[in-house]
Backbone as CSV, one residue per row, in Angstrom:
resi,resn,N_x,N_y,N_z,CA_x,CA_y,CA_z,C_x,C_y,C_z
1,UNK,1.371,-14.488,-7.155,2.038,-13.650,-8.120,3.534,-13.907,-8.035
2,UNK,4.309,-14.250,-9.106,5.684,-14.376,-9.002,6.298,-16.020,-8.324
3,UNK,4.975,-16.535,-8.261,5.342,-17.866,-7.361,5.965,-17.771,-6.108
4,UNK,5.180,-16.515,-5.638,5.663,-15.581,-3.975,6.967,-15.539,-4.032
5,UNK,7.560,-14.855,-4.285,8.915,-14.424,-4.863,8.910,-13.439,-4.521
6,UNK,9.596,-12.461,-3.407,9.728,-10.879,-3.037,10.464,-10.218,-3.996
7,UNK,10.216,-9.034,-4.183,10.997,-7.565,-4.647,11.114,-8.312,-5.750
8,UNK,10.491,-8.874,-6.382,10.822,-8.734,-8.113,10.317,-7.948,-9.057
9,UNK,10.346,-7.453,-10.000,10.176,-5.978,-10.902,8.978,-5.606,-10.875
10,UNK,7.889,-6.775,-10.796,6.580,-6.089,-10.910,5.955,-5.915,-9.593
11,UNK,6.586,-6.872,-8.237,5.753,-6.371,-6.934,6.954,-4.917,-6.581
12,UNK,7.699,-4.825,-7.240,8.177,-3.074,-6.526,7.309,-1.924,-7.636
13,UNK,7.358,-2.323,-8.595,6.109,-1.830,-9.545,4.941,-1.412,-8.564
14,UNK,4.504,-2.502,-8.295,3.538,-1.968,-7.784,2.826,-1.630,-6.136
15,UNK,4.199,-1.639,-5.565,4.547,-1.192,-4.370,4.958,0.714,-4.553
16,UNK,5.700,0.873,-5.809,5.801,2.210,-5.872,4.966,2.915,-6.426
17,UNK,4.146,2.717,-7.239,2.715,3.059,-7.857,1.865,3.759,-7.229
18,UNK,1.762,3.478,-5.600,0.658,4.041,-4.875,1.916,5.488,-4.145
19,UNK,2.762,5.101,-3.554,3.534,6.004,-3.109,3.695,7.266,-4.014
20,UNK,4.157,6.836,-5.363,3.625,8.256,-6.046,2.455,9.174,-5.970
21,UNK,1.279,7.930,-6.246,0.087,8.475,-6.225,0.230,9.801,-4.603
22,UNK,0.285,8.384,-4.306,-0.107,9.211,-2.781,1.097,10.619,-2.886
23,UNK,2.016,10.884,-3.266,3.113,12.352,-3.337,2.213,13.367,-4.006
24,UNK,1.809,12.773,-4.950,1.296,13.295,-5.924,-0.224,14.189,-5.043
25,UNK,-1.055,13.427,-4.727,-1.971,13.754,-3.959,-1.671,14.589,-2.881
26,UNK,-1.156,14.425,-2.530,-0.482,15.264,-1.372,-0.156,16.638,-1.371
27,UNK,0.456,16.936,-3.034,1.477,17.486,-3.213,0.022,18.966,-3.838
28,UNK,-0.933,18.507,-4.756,-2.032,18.964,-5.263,-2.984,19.325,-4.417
29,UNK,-2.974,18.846,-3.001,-4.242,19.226,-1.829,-3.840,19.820,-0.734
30,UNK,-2.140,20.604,-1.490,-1.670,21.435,-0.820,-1.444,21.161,0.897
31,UNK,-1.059,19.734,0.802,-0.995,19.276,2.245,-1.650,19.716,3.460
32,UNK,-3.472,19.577,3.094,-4.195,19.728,3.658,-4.511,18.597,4.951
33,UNK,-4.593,19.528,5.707,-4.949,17.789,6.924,-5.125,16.727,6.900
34,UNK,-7.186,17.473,7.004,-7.879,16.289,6.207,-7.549,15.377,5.251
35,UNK,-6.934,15.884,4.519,-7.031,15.396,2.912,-5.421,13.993,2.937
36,UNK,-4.491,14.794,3.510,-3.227,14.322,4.000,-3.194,13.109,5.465
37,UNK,-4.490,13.268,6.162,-4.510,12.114,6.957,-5.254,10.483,6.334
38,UNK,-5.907,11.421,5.202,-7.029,10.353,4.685,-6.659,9.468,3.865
39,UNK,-5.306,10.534,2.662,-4.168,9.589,2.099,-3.121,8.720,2.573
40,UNK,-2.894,9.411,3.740,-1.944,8.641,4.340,-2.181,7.091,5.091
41,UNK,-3.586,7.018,5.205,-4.628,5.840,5.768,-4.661,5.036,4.560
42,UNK,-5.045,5.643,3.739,-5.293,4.883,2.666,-3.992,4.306,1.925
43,UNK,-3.103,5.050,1.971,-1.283,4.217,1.746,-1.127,3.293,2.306
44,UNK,-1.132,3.205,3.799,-0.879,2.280,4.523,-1.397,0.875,4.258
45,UNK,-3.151,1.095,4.244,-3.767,0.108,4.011,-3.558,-0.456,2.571
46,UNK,-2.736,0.136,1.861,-2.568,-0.585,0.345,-1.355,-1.268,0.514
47,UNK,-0.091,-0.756,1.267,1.003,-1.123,1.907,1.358,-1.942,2.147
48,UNK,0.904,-1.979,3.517,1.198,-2.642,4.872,0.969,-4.661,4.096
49,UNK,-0.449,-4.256,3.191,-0.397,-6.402,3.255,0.501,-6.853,1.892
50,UNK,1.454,-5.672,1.475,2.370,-6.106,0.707,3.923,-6.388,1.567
51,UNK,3.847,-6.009,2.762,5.294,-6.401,3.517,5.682,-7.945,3.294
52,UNK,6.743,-8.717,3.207,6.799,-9.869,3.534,6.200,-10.725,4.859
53,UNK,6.450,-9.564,5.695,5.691,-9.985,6.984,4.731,-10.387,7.283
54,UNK,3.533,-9.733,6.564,2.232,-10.266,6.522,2.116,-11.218,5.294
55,UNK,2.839,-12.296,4.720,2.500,-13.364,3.616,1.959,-13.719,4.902
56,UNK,0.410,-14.295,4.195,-0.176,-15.371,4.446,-0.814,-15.159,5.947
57,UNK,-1.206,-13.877,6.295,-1.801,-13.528,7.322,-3.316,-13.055,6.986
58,UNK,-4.031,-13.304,7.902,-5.238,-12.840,7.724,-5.453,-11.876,8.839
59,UNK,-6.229,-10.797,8.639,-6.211,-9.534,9.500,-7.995,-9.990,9.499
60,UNK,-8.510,-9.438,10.976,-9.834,-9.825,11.371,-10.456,-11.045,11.508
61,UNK,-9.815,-11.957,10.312,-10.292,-13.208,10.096,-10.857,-13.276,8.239
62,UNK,-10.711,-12.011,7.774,-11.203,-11.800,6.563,-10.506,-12.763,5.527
63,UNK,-11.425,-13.283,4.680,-10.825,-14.188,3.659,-10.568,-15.600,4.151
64,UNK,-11.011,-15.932,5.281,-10.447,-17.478,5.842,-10.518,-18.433,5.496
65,UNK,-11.462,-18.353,4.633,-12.190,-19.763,4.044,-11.945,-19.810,2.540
């Protein structure tokens, strides 16, 4: 996407997309534990393999081939 090109309009697009979501969710489940640990898991994991850090990493071994 972008010819791996960081922070250009559409990967912060859609780097901020979930962060809303996730406020948003948060904000409606009345910052319930449960509900607030489960989003917050689930942010991360949408996150985390958009850092620059992880280009081109494989986590577990998933996707190797």
């Amino acid at each position: 996407m972008d010819y791996g090109l960081q922070f250009t309009s559409s990967r912060k697009f859609l780097s901020i997309s979930p962060i809303v979501l996730y406020l948003l969710a948060s904000f409606y489940t009345k910052y319930d534990a449960a509900h607030f640990f489960i989003n917050t898991i689930s942010l991360l994991s949408v996150l985390l393999p958009k850092l620059p850090q992880f280009h081109g990493v494989r986590l577990f071994g998933i996707n190797k081939y």
